[in-house]
TIVO-769358 format. One line per field, with one value per atom (N, C-alpha, C): residue number from 1; residue in three letters; x, y, z. Coordinates in steps of 0.1 Angstrom, whole numbers. Layout:
N
nr [NUM;...]
rest [ALA;...]
X [X;...]
Y [Y;...]
Z [Z;...]
// end
This chain:
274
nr [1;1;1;2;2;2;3;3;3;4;4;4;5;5;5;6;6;6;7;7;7;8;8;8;9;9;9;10;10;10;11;11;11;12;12;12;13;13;13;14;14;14;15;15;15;16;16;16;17;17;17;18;18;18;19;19;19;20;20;20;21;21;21;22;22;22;23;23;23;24;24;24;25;25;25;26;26;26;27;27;27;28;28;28;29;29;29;30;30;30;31;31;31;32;32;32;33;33;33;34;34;34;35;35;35;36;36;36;37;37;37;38;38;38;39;39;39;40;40;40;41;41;41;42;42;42;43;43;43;44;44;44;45;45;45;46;46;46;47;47;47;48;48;48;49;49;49;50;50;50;51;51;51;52;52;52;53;53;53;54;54;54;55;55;55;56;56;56;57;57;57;58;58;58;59;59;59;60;60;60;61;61;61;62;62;62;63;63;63;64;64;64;65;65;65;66;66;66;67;67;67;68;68;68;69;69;69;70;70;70;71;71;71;72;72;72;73;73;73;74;74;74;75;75;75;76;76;76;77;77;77;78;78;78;79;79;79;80;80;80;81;81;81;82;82;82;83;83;83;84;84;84;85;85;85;86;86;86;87;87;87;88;88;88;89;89;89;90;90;90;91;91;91;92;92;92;93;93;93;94;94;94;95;95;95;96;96;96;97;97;97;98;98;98;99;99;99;100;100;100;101;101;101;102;102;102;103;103;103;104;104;104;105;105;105;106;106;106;107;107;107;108;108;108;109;109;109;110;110;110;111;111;111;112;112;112;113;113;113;114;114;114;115;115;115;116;116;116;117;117;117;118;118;118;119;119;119;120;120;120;121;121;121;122;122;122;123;123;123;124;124;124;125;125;125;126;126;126;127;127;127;128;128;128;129;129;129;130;130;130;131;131;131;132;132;132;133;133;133;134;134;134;135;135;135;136;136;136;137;137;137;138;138;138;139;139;139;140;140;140;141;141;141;142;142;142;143;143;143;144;144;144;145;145;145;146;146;146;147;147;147;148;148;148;149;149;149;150;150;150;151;151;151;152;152;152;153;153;153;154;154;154;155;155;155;156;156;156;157;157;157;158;158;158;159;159;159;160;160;160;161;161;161;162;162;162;163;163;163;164;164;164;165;165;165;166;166;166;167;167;167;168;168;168;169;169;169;170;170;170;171;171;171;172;172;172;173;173;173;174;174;174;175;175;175;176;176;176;177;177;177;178;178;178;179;179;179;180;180;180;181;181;181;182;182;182;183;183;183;184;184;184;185;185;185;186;186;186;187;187;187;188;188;188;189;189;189;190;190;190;191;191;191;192;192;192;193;193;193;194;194;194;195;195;195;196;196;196;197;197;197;198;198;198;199;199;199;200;200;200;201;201;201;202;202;202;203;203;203;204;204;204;205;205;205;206;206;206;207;207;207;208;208;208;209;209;209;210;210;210;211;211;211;212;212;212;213;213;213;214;214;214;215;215;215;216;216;216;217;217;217;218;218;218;219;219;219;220;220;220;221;221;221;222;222;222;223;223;223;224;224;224;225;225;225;226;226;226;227;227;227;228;228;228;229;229;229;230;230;230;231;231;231;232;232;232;233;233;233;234;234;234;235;235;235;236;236;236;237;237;237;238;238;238;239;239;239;240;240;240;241;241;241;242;242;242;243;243;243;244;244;244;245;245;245;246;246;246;247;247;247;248;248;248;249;249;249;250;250;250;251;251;251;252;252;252;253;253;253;254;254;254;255;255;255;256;256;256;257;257;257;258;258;258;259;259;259;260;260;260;261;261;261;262;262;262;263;263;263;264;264;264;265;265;265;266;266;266;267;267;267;268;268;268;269;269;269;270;270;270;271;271;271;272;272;272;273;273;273;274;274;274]
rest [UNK;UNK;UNK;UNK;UNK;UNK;UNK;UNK;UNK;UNK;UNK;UNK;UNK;UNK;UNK;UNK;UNK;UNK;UNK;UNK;UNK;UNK;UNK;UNK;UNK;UNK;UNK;UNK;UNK;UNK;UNK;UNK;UNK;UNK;UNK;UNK;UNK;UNK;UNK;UNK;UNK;UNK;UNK;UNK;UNK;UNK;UNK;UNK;UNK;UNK;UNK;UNK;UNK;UNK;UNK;UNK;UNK;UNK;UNK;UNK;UNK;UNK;UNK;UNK;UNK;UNK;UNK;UNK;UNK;UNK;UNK;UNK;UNK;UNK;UNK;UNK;UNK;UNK;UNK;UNK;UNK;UNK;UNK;UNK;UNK;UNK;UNK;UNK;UNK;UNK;UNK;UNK;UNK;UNK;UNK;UNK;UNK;UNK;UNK;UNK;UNK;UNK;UNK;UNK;UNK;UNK;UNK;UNK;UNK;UNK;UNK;UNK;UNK;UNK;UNK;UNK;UNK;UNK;UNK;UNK;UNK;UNK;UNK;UNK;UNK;UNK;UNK;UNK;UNK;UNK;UNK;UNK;UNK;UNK;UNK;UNK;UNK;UNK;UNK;UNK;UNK;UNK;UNK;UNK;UNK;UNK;UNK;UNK;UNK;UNK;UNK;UNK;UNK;UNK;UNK;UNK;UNK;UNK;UNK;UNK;UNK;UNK;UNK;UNK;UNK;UNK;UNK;UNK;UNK;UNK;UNK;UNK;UNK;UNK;UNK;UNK;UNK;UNK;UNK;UNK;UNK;UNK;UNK;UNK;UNK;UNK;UNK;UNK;UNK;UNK;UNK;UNK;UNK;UNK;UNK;UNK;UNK;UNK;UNK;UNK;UNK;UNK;UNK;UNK;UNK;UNK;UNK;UNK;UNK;UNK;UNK;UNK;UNK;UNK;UNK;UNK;UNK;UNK;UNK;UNK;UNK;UNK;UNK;UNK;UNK;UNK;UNK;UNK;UNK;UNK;UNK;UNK;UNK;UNK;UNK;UNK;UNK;UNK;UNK;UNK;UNK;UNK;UNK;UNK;UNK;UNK;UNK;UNK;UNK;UNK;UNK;UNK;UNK;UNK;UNK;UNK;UNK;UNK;UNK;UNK;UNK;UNK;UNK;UNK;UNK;UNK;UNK;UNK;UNK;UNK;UNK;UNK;UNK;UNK;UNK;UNK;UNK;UNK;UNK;UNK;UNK;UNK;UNK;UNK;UNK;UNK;UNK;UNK;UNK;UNK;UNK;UNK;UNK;UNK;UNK;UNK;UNK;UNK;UNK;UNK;UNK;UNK;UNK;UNK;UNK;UNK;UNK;UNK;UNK;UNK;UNK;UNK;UNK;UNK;UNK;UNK;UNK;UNK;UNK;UNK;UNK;UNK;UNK;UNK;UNK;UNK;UNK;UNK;UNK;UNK;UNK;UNK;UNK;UNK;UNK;UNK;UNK;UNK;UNK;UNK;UNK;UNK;UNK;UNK;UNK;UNK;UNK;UNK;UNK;UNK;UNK;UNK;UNK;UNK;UNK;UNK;UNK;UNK;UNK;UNK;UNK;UNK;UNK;UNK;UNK;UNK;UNK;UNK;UNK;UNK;UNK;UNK;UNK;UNK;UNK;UNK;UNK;UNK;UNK;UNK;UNK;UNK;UNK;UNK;UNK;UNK;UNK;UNK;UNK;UNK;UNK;UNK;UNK;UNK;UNK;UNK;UNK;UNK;UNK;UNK;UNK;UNK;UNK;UNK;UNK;UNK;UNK;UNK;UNK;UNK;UNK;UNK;UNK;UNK;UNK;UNK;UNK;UNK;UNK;UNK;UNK;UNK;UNK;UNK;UNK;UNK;UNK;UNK;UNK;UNK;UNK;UNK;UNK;UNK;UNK;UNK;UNK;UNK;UNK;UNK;UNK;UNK;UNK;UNK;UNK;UNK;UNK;UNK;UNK;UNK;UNK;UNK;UNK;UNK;UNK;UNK;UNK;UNK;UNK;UNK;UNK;UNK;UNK;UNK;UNK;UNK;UNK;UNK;UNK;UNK;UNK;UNK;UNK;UNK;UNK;UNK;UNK;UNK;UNK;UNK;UNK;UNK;UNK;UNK;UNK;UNK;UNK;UNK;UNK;UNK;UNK;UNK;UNK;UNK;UNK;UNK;UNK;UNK;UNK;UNK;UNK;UNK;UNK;UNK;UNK;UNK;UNK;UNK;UNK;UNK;UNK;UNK;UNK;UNK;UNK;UNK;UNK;UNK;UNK;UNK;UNK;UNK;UNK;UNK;UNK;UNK;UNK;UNK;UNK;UNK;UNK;UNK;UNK;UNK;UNK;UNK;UNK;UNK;UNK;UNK;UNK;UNK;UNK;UNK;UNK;UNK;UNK;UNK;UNK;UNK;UNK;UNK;UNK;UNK;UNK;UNK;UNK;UNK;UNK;UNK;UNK;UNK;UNK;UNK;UNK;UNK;UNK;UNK;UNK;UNK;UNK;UNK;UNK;UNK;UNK;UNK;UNK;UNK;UNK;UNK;UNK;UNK;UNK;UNK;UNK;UNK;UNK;UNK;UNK;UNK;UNK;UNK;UNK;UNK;UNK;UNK;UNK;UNK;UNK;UNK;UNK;UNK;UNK;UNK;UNK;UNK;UNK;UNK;UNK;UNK;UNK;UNK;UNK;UNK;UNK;UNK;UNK;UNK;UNK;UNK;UNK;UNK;UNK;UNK;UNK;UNK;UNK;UNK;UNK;UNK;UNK;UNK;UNK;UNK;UNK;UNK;UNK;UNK;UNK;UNK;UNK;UNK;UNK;UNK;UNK;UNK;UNK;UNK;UNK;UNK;UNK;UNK;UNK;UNK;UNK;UNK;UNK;UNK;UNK;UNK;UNK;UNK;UNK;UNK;UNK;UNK;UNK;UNK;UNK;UNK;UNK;UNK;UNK;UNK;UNK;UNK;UNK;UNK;UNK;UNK;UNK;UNK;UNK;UNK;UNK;UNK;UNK;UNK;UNK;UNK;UNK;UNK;UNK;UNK;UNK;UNK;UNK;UNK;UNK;UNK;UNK;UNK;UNK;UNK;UNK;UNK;UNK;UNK;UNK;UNK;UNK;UNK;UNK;UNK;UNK;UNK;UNK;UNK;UNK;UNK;UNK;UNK;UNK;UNK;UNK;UNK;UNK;UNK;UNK;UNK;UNK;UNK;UNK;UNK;UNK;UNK;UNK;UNK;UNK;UNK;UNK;UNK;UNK;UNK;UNK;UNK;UNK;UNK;UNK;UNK;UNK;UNK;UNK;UNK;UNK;UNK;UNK;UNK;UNK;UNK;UNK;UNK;UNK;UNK;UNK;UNK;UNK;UNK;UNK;UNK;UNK;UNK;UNK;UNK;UNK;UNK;UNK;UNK;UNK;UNK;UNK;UNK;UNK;UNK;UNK;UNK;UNK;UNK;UNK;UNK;UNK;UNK;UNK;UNK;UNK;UNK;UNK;UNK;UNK;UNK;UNK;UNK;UNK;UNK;UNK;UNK;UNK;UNK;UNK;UNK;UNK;UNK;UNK;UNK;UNK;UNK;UNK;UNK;UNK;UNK;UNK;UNK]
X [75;83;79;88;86;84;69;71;67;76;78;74;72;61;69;66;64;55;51;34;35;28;26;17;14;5;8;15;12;26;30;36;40;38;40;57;58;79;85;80;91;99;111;116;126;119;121;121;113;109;123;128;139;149;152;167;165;152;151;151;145;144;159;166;182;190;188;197;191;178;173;178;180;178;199;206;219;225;217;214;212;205;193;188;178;167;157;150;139;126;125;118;110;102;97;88;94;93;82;74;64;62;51;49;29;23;13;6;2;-9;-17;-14;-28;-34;-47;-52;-49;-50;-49;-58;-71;-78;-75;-61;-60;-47;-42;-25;-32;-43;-49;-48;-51;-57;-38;-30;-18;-12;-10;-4;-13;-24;-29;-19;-17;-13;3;8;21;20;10;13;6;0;-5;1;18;29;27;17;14;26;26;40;51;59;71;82;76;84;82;82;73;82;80;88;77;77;67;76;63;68;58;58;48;37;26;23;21;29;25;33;44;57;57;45;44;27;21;7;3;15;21;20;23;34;21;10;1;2;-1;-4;9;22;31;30;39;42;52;63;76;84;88;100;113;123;135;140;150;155;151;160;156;146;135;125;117;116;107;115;129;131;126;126;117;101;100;85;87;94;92;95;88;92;89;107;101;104;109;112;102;93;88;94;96;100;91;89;80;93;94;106;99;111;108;103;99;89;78;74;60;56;70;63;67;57;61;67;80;89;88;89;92;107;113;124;127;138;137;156;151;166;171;161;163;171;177;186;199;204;216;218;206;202;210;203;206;226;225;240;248;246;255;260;243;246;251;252;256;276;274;291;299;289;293;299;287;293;309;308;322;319;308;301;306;309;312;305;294;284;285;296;301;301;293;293;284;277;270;256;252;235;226;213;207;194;187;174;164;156;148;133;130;114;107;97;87;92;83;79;71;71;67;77;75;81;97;105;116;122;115;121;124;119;120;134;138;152;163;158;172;172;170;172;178;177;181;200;198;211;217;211;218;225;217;225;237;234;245;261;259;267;271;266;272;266;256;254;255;254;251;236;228;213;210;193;184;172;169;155;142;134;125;113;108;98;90;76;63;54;43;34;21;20;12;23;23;36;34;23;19;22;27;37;51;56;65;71;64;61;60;53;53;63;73;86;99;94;107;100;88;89;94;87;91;105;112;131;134;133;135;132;127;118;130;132;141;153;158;174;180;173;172;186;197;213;221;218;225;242;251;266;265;259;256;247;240;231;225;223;212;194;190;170;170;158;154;144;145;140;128;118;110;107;103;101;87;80;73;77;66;70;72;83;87;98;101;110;124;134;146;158;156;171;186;193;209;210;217;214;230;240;243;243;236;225;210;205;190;183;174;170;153;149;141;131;124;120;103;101;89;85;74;67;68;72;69;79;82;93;88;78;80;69;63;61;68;67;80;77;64;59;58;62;60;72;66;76;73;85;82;79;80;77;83;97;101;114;112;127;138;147;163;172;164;176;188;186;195;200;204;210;222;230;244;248;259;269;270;278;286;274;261;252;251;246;245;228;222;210;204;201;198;178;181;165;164;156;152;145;137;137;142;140;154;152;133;128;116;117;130;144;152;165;169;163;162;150;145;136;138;124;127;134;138;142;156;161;175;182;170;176;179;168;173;185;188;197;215;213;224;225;214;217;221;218;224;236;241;257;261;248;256;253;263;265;247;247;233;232;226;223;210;203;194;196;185;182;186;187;195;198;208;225;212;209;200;193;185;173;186;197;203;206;212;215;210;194;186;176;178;176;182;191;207;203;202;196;188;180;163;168;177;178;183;192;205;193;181;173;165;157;149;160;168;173;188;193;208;216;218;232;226;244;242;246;238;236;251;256;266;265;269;265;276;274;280;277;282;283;269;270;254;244;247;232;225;238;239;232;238;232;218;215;200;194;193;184;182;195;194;184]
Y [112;106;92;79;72;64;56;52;42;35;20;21;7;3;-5;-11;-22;-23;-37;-43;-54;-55;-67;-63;-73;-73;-81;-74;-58;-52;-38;-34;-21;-18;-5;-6;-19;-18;-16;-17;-17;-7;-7;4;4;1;-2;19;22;35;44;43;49;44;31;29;32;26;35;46;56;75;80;70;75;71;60;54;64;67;75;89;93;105;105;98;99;94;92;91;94;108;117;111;104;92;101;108;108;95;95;85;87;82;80;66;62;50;52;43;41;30;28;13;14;2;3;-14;-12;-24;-31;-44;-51;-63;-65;-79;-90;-100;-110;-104;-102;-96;-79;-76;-63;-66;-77;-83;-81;-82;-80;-68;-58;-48;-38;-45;-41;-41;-54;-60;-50;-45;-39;-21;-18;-8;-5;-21;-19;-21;-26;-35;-16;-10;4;12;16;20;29;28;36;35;21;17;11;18;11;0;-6;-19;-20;-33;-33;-43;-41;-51;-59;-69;-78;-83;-86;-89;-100;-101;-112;-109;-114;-130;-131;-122;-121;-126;-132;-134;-145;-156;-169;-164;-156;-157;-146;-140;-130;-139;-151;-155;-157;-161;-165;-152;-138;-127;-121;-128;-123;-133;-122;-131;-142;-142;-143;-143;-152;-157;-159;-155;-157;-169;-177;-185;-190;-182;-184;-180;-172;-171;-184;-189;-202;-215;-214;-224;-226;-212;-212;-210;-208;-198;-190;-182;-170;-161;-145;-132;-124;-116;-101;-91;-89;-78;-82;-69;-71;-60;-63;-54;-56;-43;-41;-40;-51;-46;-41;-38;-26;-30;-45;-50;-58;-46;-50;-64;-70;-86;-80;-84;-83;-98;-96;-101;-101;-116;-117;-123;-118;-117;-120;-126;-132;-125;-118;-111;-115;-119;-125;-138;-144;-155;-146;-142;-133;-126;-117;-109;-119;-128;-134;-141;-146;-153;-141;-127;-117;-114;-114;-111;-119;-131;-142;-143;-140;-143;-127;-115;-102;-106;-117;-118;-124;-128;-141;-155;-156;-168;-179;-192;-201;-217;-213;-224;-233;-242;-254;-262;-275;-284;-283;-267;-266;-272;-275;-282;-266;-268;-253;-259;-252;-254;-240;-239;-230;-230;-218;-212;-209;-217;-209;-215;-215;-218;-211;-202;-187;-185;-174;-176;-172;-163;-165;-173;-185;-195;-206;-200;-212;-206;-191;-185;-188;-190;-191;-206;-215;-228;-231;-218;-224;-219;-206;-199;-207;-216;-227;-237;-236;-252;-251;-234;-227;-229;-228;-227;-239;-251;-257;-264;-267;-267;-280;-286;-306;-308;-299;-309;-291;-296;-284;-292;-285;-287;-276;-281;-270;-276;-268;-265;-256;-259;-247;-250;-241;-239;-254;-248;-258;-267;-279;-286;-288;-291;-296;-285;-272;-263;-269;-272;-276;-285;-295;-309;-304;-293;-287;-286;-274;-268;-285;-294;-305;-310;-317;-320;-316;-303;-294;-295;-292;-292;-305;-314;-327;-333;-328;-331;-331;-317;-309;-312;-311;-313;-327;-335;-353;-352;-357;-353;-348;-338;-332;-323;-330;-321;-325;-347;-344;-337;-325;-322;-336;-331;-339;-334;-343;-341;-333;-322;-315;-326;-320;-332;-319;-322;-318;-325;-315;-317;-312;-319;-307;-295;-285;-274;-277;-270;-272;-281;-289;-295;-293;-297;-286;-298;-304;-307;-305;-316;-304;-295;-283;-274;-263;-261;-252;-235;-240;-220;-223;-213;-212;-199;-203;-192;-187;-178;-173;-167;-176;-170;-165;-169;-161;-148;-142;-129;-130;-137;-137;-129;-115;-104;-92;-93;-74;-67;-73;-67;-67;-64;-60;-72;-75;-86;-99;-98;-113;-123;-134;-144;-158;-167;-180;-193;-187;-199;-209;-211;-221;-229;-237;-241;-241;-234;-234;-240;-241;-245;-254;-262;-274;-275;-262;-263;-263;-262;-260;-245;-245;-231;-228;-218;-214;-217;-216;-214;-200;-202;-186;-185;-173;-178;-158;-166;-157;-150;-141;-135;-127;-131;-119;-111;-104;-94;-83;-69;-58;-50;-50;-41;-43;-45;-41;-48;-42;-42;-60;-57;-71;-73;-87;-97;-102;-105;-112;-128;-135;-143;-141;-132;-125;-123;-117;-114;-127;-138;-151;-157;-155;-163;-159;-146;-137;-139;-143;-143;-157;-166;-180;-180;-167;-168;-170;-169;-173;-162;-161;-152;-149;-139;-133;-121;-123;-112;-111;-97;-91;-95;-91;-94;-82;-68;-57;-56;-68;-66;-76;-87;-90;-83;-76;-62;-57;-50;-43;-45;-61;-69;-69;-75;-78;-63;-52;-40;-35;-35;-29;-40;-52;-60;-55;-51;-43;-36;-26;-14;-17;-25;-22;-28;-41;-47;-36;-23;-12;2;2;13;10;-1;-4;3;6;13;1;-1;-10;5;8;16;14;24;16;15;7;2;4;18;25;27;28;32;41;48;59;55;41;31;28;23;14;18;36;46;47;48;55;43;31;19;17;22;20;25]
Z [-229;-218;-216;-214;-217;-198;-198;-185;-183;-167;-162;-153;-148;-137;-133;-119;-109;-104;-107;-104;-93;-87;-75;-62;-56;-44;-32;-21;-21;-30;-28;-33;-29;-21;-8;-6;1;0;-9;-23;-32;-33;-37;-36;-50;-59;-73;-76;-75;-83;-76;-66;-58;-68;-73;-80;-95;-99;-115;-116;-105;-113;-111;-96;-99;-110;-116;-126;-138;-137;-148;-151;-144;-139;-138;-138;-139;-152;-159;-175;-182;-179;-187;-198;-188;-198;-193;-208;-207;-201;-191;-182;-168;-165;-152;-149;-136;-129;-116;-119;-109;-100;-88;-87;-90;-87;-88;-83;-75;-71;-77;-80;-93;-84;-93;-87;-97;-101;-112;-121;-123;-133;-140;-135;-138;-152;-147;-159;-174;-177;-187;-195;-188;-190;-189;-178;-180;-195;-197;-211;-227;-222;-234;-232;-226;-222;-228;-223;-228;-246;-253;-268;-273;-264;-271;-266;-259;-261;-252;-244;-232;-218;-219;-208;-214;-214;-220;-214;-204;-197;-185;-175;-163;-158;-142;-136;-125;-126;-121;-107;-96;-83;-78;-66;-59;-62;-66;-67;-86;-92;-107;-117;-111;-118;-125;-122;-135;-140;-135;-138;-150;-152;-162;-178;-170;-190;-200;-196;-209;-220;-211;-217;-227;-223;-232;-247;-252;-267;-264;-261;-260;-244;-244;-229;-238;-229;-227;-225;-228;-224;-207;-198;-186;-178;-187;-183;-183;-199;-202;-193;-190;-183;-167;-161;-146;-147;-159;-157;-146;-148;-135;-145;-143;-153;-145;-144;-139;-141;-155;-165;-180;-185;-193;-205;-219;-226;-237;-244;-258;-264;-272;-290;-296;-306;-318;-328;-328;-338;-328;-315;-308;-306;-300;-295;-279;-272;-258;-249;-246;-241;-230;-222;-204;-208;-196;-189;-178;-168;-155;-152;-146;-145;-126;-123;-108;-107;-116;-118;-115;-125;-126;-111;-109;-97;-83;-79;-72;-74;-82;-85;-80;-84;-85;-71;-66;-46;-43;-46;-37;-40;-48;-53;-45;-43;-41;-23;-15;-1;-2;-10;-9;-4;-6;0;-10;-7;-18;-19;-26;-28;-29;-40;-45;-33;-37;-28;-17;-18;-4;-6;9;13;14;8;5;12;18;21;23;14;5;14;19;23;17;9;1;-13;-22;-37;-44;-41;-50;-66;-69;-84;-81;-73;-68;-64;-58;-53;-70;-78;-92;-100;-96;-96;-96;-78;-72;-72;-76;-77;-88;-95;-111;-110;-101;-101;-92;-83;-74;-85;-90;-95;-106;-109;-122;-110;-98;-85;-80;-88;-83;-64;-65;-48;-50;-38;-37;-35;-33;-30;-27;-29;-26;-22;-9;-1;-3;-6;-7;8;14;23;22;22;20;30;35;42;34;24;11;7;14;3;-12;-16;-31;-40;-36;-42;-47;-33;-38;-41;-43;-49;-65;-69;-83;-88;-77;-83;-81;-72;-75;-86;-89;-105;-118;-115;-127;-129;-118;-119;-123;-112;-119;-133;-135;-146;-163;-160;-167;-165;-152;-149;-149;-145;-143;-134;-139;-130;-133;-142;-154;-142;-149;-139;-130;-128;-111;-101;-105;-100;-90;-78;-70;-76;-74;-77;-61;-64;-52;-41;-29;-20;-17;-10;-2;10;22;34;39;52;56;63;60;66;83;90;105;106;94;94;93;97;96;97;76;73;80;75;73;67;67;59;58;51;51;50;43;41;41;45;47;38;31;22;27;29;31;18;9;-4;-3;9;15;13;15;17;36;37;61;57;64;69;63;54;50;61;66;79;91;103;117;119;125;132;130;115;109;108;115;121;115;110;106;112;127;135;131;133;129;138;147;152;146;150;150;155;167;178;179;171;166;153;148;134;133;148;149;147;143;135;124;119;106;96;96;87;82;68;62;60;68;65;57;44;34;32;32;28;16;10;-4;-1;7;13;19;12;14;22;21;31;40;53;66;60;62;63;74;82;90;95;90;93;101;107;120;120;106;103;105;100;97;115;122;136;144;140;144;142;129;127;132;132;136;154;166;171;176;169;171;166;158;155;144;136;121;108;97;93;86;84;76;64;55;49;40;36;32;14;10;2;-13;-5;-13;-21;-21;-34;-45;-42;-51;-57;-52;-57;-68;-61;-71;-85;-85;-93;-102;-91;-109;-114;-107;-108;-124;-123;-131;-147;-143;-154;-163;-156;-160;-168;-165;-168;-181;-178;-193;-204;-202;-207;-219;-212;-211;-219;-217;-217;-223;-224;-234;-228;-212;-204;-190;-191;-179;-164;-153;-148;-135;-133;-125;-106;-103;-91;-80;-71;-65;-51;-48;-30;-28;-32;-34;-36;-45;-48;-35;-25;-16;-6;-2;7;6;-8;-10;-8;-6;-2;14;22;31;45]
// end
């Protein structure tokens, strides 16, 4: 029986092993999905496990998703263009492959609200490996400008280089700006690409009060269901959503990646996350 993982720290919320054993398990794939807790000195000792056919594919999460790639053989296209990976695959000629299926993931949620990006002002929480994602599926979207803001700004002073670096004004693209953190641009949508929410209590401290209306303010975070970020923004009136349809998105990616059946994405998916 052939078995998958989801690795990160922490990793208590995931609820990865809930959508693989059903996709699995409505497939009859010989398979079973787990999660498991690592430290940076443990990716090592992972990667030997998968090249000696012990694990047959792994889904990488916070804080592992660029500190992954030395150990692989091989990136993806849009893997090596974010350095972010968070699908790992062993081929059938044993090169181990990173994959970044949170690009797609993301695009998919976002197009699933009816939300319509083109032209929009984005301003981004956090510069973790997600946030190198959704910046990339932003600009596939068409936005007008992307703000990035971090607790550490010389984060994200990395991720506007790096982008700029690569993108220069390519389609028009705007260069990414940075701000300090507490700072609060114009903003059409607000992205939450933080770890602040998967606890009850955890709050971004961050003034609102003057952002106006009709903002969409987005979280990658699925579980709690609502963040204390998310409850903010809903009660100043503007539309919100979880991070869910994402997870599923780039869940279903995984799968078809791993297993060559794209898994189908149904009301029951929807139920059992909630």
């Amino acid at each position: 029986m052939n078995k998958y993982l989801v690795v990160g720290n922490p990793i208590e919320h995931s609820m990865s092993p809930l959508i693989h054993n059903y996709w699995i398990k409505k497939n009859n794939i010989r398979a079973i999905y787990d999660k498991k807790k690592l430290n940076s000195v443990d990716l090592k000792d992972l990667i030997i496990k998968i090249r000696e056919k012990n694990i047959s594919g792994v889904n990488v999460t916070v804080p592992f998703k660029k500190e992954v790639i030395p150990y692989l053989d091989k990136l993806t296209l849009d893997a090596e263009t974010t350095q972010s990976v968070n699908t790992i695959l062993l081929t059938n000629d044993s090169k181990i492959v990173g994959h970044n299926t949170d690009i797609g993931g993301f695009e998919n949620a976002i197009k699933d609200t009816g939300y319509n990006l083109s032209g929009k002002k984005i301003l981004i929480l956090g510069s973790g490996g997600v946030t190198a994602s959704i910046i990339f599926a932003l600009y596939k979207m068409e936005v007008s400008s992307i703000t990035i803001t971090n607790r550490t700004k010389t984060k994200a002073e990395y991720l506007q280089n790096f982008y700029n670096s690569i993108t220069v004004k390519k389609n028009g693209w705007s260069k990414i700006k940075v701000v300090e953190w507490g700072q609060m641009p114009e903003f059409d949508m607000i992205i939450n690409a933080t770890s602040v929410g998967l606890n009850n209590n955890d709050n971004l401290n961050l003034d609102f009060s003057k952002i106006g209306k009709n903002k969409f303010f987005y979280d990658v975070i699925y579980n709690p269901k609502e963040t204390n970020f998310l409850k903010k923004g809903k009660d100043l009136g503007n539309k919100t959503e979880n991070g869910k349809k994402m997870f599923i998105f780039q869940a279903a990616e995984a799968f078809k990646i791993w297993h060559d059946v794209r898994p189908e994405i149904n009301e029951e998916v929807n139920i059992l996350l909630d």
